[in-house]
N, C-alpha and C positions, 0 to 999 in steps of 0.2 A: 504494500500500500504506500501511495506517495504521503512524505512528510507533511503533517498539518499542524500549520499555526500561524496563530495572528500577522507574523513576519518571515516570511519565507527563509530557507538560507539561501545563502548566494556563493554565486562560482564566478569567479573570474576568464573568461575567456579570452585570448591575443590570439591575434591572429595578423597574415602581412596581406592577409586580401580583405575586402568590405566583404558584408553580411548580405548587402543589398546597392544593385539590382542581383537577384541570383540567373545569371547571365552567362556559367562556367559550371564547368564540374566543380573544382575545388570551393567555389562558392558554393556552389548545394548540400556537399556533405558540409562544410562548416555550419550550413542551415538547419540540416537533417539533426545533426550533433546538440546544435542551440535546441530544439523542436523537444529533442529526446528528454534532455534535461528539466523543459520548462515541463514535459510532462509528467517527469518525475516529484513535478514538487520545488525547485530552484527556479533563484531567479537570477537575472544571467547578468552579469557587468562584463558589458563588452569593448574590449581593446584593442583600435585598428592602428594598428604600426601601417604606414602610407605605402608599404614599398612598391604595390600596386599600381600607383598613381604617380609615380616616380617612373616606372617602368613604361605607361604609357606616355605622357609626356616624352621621355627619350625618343619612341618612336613619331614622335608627332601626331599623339592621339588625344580627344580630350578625356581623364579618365571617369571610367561609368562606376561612379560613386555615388550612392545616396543618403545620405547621415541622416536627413531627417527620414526617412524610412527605415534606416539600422535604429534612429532613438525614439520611435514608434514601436520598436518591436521590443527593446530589453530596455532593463530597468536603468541603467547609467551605461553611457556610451562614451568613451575618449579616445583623442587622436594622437597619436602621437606620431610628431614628426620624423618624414623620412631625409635627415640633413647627410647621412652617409650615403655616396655614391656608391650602388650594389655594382658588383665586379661580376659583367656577365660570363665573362672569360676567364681563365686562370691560365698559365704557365707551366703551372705544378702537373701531375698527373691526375689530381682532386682537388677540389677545394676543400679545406680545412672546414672542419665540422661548425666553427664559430663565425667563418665570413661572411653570413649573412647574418649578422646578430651584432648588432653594433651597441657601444655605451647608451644608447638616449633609450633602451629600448629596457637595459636590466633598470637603469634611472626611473624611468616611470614603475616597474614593477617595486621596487626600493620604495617610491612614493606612496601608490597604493594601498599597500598594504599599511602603513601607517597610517593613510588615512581612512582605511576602513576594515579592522582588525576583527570585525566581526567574520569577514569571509573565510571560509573553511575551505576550500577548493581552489587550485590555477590550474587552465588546461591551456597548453601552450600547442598550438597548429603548427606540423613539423616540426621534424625534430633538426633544422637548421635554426630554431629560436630558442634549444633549451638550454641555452647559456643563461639567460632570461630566467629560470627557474633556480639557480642559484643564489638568487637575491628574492626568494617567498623564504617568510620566516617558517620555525619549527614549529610544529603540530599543524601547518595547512599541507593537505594532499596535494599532492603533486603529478600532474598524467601530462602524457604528448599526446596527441592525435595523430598519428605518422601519416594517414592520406595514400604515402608509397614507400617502398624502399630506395635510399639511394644510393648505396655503395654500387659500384658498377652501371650505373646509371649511364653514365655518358658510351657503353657500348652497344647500345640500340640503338644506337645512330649509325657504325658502320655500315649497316646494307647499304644506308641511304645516298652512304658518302657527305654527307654532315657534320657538324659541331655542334654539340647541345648551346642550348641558351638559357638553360635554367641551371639548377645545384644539382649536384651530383659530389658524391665521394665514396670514399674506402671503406671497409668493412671497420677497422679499427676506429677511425671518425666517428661512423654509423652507431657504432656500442656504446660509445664514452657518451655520445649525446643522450641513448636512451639512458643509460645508468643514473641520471642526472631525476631519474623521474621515479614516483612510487607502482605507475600503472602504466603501460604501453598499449595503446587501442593500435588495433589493427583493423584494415574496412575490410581484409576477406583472408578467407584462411589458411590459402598458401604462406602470404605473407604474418601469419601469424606465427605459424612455423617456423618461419624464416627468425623473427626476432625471438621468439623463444629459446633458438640455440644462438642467439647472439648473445645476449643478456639476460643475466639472475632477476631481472625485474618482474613483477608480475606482467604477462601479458594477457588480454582479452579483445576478445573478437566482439567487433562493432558493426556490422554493417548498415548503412544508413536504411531508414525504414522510409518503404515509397508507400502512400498511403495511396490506396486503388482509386482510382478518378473516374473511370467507364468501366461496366465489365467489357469482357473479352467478345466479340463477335465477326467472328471471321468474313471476307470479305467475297461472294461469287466470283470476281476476277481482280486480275493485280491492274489497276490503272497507273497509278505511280506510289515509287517507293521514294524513302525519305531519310536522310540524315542530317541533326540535328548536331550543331556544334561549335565549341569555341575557337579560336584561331590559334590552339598551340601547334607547336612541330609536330606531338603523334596520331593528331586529328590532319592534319593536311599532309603527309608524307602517306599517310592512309588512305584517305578521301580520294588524294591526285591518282593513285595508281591505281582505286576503284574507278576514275573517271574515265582514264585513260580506256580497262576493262571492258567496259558498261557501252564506252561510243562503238569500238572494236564491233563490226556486223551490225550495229543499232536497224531497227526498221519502223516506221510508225507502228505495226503492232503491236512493238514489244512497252512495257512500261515506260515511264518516263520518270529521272531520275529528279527527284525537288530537294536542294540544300538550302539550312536555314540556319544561322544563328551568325554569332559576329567572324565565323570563320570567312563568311561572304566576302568581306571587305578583304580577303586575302587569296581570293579566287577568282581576280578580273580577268575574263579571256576564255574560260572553259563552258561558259555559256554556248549553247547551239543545240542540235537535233540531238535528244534524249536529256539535255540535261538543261537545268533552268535553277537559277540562285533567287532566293524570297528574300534576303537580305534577313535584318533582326528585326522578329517579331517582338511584342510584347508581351503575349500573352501562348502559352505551351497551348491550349485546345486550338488555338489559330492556325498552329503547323500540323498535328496530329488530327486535324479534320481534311485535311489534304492528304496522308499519307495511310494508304491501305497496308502499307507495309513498313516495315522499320529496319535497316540495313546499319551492320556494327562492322565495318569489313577492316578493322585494325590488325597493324601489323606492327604495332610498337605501342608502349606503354606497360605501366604498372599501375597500382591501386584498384578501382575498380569504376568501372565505365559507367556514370553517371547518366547517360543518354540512352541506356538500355533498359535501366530499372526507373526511366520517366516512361519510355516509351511500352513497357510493360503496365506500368500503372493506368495508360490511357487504354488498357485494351487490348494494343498495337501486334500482333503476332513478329517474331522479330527473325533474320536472318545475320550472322556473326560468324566472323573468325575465332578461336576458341582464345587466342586473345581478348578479344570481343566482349566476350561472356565469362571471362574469368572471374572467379567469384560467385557467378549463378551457379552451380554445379552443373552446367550443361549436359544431357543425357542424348537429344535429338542431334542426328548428325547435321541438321541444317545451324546447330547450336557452336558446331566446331569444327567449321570451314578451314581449309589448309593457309589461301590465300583469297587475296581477290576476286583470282578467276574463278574461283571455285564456289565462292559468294554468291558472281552474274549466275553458274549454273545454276546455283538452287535457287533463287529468283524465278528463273526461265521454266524451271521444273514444276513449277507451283502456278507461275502468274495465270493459265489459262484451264487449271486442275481445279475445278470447285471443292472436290474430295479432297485432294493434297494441301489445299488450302484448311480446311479444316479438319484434317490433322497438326498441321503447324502449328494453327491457333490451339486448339489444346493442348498440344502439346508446350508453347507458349505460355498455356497459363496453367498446367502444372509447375513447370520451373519455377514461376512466377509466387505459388503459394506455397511452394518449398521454400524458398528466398527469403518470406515473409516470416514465416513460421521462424525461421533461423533468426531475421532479424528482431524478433519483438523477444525473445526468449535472449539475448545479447544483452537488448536494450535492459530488459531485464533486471538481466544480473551486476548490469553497470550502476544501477538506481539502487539496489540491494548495497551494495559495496559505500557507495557513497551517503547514505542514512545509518550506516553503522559506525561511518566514521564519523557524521555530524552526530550524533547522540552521546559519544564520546568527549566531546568537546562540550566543555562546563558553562560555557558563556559566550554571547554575541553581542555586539557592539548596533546601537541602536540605528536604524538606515540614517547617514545623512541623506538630505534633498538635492536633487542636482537641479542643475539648470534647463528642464523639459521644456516651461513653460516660455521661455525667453522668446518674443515675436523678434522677427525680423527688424530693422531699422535701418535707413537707406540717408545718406545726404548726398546732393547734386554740388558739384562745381564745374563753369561755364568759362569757356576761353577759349581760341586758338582754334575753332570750327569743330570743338570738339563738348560732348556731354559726358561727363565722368563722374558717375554714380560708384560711392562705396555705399554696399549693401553686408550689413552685418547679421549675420545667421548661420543656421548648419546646412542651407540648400548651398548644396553639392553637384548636383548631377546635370542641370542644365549648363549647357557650353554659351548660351544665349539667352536671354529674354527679349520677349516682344516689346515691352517699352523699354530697356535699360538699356539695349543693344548687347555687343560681345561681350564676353568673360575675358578679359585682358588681363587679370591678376591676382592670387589669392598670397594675404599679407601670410607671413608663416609667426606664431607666437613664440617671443623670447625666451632664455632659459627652461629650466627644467627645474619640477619638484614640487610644484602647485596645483591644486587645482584651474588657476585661470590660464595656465599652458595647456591639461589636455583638455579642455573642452572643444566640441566639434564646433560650436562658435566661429566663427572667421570672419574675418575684412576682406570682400571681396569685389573687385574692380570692374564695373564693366562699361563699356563705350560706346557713344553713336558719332556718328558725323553731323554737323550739324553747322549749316552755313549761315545765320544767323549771329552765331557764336563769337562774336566779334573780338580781339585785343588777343595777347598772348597765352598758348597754352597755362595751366600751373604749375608750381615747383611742387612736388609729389615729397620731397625732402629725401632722406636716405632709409627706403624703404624695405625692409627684408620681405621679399616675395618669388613665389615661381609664377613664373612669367606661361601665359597656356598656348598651346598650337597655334591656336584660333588663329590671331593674328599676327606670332612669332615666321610660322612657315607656309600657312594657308592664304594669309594676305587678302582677309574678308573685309576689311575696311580698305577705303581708296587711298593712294599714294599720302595727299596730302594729310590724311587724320594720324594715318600711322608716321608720318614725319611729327605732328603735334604730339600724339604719345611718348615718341622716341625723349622729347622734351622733357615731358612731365615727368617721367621715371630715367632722366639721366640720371639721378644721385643714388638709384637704386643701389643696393648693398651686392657687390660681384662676386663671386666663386673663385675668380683669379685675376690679377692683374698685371701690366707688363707695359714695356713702355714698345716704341717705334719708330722707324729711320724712316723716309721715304727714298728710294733708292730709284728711283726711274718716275719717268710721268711725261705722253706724251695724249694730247689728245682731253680725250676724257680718259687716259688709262693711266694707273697711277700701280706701281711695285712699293710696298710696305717691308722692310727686314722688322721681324718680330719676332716672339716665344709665341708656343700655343702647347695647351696641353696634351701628351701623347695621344691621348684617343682622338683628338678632331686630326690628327694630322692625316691619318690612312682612311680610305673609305672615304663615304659620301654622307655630309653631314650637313644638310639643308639648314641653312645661318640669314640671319638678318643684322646688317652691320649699318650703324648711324655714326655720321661724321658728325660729332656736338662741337661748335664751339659757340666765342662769346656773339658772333653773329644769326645763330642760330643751328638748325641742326639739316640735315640733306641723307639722303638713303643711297648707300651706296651697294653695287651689285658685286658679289665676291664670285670668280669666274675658275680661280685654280691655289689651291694650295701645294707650294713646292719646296717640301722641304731640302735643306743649306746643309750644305758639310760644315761650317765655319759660323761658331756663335758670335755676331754682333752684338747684339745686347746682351745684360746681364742682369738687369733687375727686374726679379718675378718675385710675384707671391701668392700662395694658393690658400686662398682665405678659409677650403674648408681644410685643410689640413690630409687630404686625403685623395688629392686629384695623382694623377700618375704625371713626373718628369716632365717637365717643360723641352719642347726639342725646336731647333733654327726652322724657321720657316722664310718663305716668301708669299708676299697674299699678293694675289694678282684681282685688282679689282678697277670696276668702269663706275667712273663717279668725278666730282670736282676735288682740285688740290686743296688745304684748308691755306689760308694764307699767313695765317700765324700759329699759335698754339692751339691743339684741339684736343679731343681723344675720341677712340672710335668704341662704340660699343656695339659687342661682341655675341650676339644673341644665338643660342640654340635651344633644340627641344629641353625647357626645365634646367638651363644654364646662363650663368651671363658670365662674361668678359670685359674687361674695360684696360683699352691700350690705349697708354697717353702720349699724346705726338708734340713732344718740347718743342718750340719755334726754329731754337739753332735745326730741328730734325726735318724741319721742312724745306723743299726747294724754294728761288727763290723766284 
C-alpha cells in the first residue's frame, strides 16, 4: 500500500534532460520513473541540470524545454545551470566516468539537501551524474537510474563507420559510478545482469510501465506502417538503412512508410514514393491513428526502446529487430528480425494477410501483457523498498513553499528600430511569441547555493523590429546570458534589428577573449590574425561576428577560418575556465575596416567571443 499522510515524503530526482515536452525516449522513462513514484505515495523535487539545452543550442537548435509544465507536474522544480562545456568527444579511449558531472551540479545537491533535510531519497538519471551523489548526506537512499549501459558503448558505432556523440566508457568507470549508489534500477533484464556482476550494489529491474491507451485490434490490410522517433544516432543509423530497404522494389501497392517525431528535422531528402516524414507531432494518438502498423527495425542501441512499449500501449501490433524489442521478451519471430531486410519481409508477409495480421496483433498483445505484468510487479517492489526505508527515518523536515505561484512579468524598452521585452518567468519552450517577437536571450543566475539561483525563474529577452523605434538601441550592460539560434545563426530578424541587438548586448559577459591584428584588407575583405578556441577552428561552425565600435556597430560575414603555424598574439583568456587551447588562426571575412579601435564579437551556437582590435592593430 502507498505511504499515507498528511505530507507526502519526497524524493529528489536530477536528471541532465527536462521532464517535459516528453519528446524522447530518455524523457519518457524519466517520466514513467517520476509517474511510478508519485504512485507510490512520493512526491517528486525535481532537478534539471540544463545539459540538454546546452546541447541543442550547440547544434543550432532552440531547446524543447518546458518548466512551466515540469512545475505543473512535481512538487518543487530547479534548474541548475549548465556553465561546463560537455566534451562531446574524448581522446582517451572513454570518457572518465565523472566528465559529464561537473562542480555546479554536486553544489546544488550540497545545497538541497540543506535546505530540505526532510527528503529521504536522491535518484540521480545515469550513472555519468553519480559523482553528484557523493554530496546526499547519511541516512538518505541513494539509487541511479542507468536508462543503459555504457562501458563499450562507443563500439556500436563501428558497422556504421561512426563516432558516438554521447558518453560512453569502461567497464571499471561503469562500477565505480554504480558503487556510489545504495540501489541500481535497471529498464530490462539483460542489463540487469549485466550490472549485477559489475557491482555488490543492490540491483532491481524497473521497466517503465506503459499504461494501455486502445486495446489491440488488428488491422484487415497494412496501409502504412510507422516509426516514431527522436533524432539520436541509433534511431537514424536504423531508420536510414530501413529506408534505404523499404524504397528497394517499392510499388504503390505495397505500404507506405510515415516517420514522425523530431528525428524528421534530420531526415531532409528521403522523402518520395513509399516514404513521407509528418514532422513533430504533438500529441502520440495523432501519429498512431495513421499507422496500422509499428516498425522497430534497430540495429544499434541499448536500454530499452521506448517507441515500442508506446506503440504497444496504443494497440499498434509491432514488427522489430530483436534489438528492437529487447526487453519485451520477444517470442514471435516477427519480434526478432535479423536486420532490416528482414523487417521489409515480414511487413510484406502480413500487409495483404488478414489472418497473419491477426496473429501478429495477438501475438502483439500477449508480449504486450507479459511486459506489463513484469513491469507493475518491479514497480512494485521498488515502492516496497523505499517505504521501508522512509519509516525508518525518525523525522521530516516540514515542506518549505516554492515559488509555483510566481506570474510572469515583462518590461519593454524602445530604441534603435528595435522592441526589447524582458519577460521574467519559467516559460521555456517557446522560441517566439506572437507579440514579444524572438527569444534572443535567457539571462543565466549568479553563483551557487541558494534558492534564488535554482529556480526555473529566468530573465528572458525577446525582440521585434520595429520602425517607429526611433534614437539608439540600449546598453543591455554586462549581461551573463546564452544567447538562442533564433537569431544567432537562423537570422529571423532583418539585417538592420540584428545590427541594433549586436549593440545592446555588446557588454555581454564572453566565454573567451582575445585580442587582433588586421593583416590584409582589400575591398570589402578584410584578414584578422587572432586566437580562437580549438573547437571552432576545425569543422563548420555557423558564427555571427559584429564589428562594435564607438561609431556604432556593422555585421560582418566570416567566409574561412585558416589556421597559422606562427602565434601572433598572445593575450587570451577563457572566462569559463574550461574551453580547450586557444590555436593561431586567420578569419577571412567580407565587411568594413573599423577605422580606429573596435572589437568584434564572436557569436556561436550558446557561445560568445569578444576580440578586441587596438587602433595601432588597424590598417590605416
Amino acid at each position: 500500500m502507498p505511504l499515507e499522510s498528511a505530507e507526502r515524503p519526497a524524493i529528489l530526482v536530477l536528471a541532465p534532460m527536462p521532464a517535459a515536452p516528453v519528446s524522447a525516449g530518455n524523457r519518457r522513462r524519466l517520466a514513467a520513473t517520476c509517474e511510478a513514484l508519485t504512485r507510490g505515495g512520493f512526491a517528486i523535487d525535481l532537478a534539471y541540470y540544463a545539459h540538454e539545452d546546452q546541447i541543442y543550442r550547440r547544434f543550432g537548435q532552440h531547446p524543447p524545454t518546458d518548466l512551466l509544465g515540469m512545475e505543473a507536474a512535481f512538487r518543487n522544480v530547479f534548474l541548475i545551470e549548465a556553465r561546463t562545456v560537455i566534451p562531446l568527444k574524448t581522446r582517451s579511449k572513454a570518457f572518465g566516468i565523472d566528465e559529464w558531472c561537473p562542480d555546479e551540479v554536486g553544489d546544488f545537491v550540497a545545497w538541497y539537501f540543506s535546505a530540505y533535510p526532510g527528503t529521504g531519497a536522491a535518484l540521480v538519471n545515469y550513472v555519468f551524474l553519480s559523482r553528484a551523489l557523493e554530496r546526499v548526506p547519511p541516512g538518505v537512499l541513494k539509487l541511479i537510474d542507468t536508462h543503459d549501459r555504457f562501458a563499450g558503448r562507443q563500439n556500436q558505432y563501428r558497422p556504421f563507420r561512426a563516432e558516438p556523440n554521447f558518453f560512453y566508457t569502461d567497464a571499471a568507470g561503469e562500477a565505480a559510478g554504480l558503487t556510489r549508489a545504495d540501489i541500481v534500477l535497471a529498464i530490462q533484464a539483460a542489463e540487469a545482469d549485466y550490472f549485477a556482476n559489475l557491482t555488490d550494489r543492490r540491483v532491481l529491474l524497473l521497466p517503465p510501465h506503459f499504461p494501455a491507451q486502445k486495446p489491440f485490434a488488428g488491422p484487415e490490410r497494412v496501409v502504412r506502417i510507422g516509426f516514431l522517433g527522436h533524432g539520436n544516432d541509433p534511431n537514424l543509423f536504423s531508420i536510414g538503412r530501413f529506408i534505404r530497404a523499404w524504397r528497394d522494389g517499392w510499388t504503390p501497392d505495397n505500404p507506405e512508410l510515415v516517420i514522425a517525431g523530431e528525428i524528421c528535422r534530420s531526415l531532409s531528402g528521403v522523402e518520395g514514393p513509399g516514404v513521407r516524414l509528418l514532422g513533430y507531432l504533438d500529441r502520440l494518438e495523432d501519429f498512431y491513428a495513421q499507422a496500422d502498423l509499428v516498425v522497430a527495425p534497430m540495429l544499434m542501441g541499448s536500454g530499452l526502446k521506448m517507441k515500442v512499449g508506446e506503440a504497444l500501449s496504443f494497440g499498434r501490433p509491432v514488427i522489430g529487430t530483436e534489438i528492437g524489442l529487447e526487453g519485451f521478451a520477444p517470442v514471435e519471430p516477427a519480434h526478432r528480425c535479423r536486420d532490416a531486410e528482414a523487417v521489409k519481409q515480414a511487413v510484406l508477409a502480413v500487409a495483404e494477410n488478414a489472418e497473419a495480421l491477426t496473429r501478429l496483433t495477438r501475438a502483439s498483445e500477449r508480449l504486450f501483457t507479459r511486459y506489463a505484468e513484469t513491469a507493475l510487479a518491479a514497480e512494485a517492489q521498488l515502492i516496497a523498498l523505499l517505504e521501508a526505508h522512509e519509516r525508518e527515518r525518525t523525522s521530516r523536515s516540514p515542506r518549505p513553499r516554492g515559488e509555483r505561484d510566481a506570474q510572469p512579468d515583462s518590461t519593454s524598452i524602445v530604441g534603435g528600430g528595435l522592441v526589447l521585452t524582458c519577460e521574467t518567468s519559467a516559460r521555456s519552450l517557446p522560441a517566439a511569441d506572437p507579440d514579444l517577437g524572438v527569444l534572443v536571450a535567457t539571462e543565466r543566475r549568479p553563483g551557487h547555493g541558494t534558492a534564488a539561483v535554482y529556480t526555473p525563474l529566468r530573465h528572458r529577452w525577446f525582440t521585434r523590429a520595429e520602425a517607429s523605434a526611433a534614437g539608439d538601441p540600449p546598453d543591455l550592460g554586462a549581461l551573463d546570458v546564452a544567447l538562442s539560434p533564433e537569431w544567432v545563426r537562423d537570422r529571423t530578424l532583418p539585417p538592420a534589428a540584428r545590427t541594433a541587438l549586436a549593440r545592446a548586448f555588446a557588454r555581454m559577459q564572453a566565454d573567451w577573449e582575445t585580442e587582433g591584428r588586421i593583416v590584409g584588407c582589400a575591398g570589402d575583405r578584410l584578414e584578422i590574425a587572432t586566437l580562437l578556441p580549438g573547437v571552432l577552428v576545425g569543422g563548420t561552425h555557423p558564427a555571427a561576428i559584429f564589428l562594435i565600435t564607438g561609431e556604432g556597430a556593422s555585421e560582418l560575414r566570416l567566409e574561412r577560418v585558416t589556421p597559422l603555424h606562427r602565434r601572433e598574439i598572445h593575450a587570451y583568456a577563457d572566462r569559463t575556465g574550461r574551453l580547450p587551447a586557444p590555436l593561431p588562426v586567420s578569419l577571412s571575412l567580407r565587411g568594413t575596416a573599423p577605422a580606429g579601435e573596435g572589437c568584434l564579437l564572436f557569436l556561436t551556437d550558446d557561445g560568445i567571443g569578444r576580440i578586441t582590435l587596438p587602433e595601432e592593430a588597424c590598417l590605416s
